[in-house]
N, C-alpha and C positions, 0 to 999 in steps of 0.2 A: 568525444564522450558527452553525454549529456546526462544533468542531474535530474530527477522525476522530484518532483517539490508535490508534496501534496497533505491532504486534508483526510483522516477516517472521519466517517459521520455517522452515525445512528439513523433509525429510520426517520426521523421527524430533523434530522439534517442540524443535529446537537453534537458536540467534537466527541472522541471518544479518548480520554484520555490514556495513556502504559499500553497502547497496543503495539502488538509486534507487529510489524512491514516489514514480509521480505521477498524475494523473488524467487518465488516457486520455479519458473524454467523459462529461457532465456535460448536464444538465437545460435550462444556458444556455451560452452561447458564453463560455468564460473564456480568459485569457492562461493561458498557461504556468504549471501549479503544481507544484512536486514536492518530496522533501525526501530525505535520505540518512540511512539509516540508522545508530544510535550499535551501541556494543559488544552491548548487549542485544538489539537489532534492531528499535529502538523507533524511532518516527515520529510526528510531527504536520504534516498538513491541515488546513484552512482549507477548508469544506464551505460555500459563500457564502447558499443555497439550499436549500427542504428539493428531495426527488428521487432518481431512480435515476442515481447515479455506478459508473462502470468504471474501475476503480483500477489500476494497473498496476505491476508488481515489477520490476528489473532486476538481474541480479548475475553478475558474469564469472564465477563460479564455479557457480553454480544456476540458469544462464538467465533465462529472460523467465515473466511467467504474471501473471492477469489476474484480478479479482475483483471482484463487481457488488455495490454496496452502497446500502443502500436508507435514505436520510436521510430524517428527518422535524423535528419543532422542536424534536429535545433540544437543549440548551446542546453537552452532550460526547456521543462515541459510542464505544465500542471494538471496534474490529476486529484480525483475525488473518488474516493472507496466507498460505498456504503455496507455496513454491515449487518446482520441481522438481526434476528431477536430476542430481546431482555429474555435471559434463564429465569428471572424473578418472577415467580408465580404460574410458573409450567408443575 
């Protein structure tokens, strides 16, 4: 099993704090995984399998945005989301 540790970022690579991480779709059929993000914009997954997982971002503030990550048999992995852009002033 490997845990995906990772970072949301903003476009200008600023953490994105309460967003949702979860895994849109995965190599086998899993329950519901997801986790929210702390101040930093940090995250841990639970990667069950190695495989190509679609990661998924959510944040009322940076919207939605998706990212394909490609797990093999490390223990850890680190990844970086970016998300996109501020609803504030559209």
């Amino acid at each position: 099993m490997t845990v995906l540790h990772g970072r949301v970022v903003d476009r200008k690579g600023e953490p994105v704090n309460a967003a949702v991480v979860y895994i849109a779709s995965a190599p086998v059929s899993l329950p519901d995984i997801g986790a929210l993000t702390d101040e930093d914009g940090r995250f841990s997954i639970f990667a069950p399998v190695p495989g190509l997982y679609t990661l998924g971002a959510r944040s009322e503030r940076w919207g939605v945005t998706q990212a394909e990550i490609a797990v093999g048999e490390e223990a850890d992995l680190q990844v970086t989301i970016q998300i996109g852009l501020s609803k504030e002033g559209l």
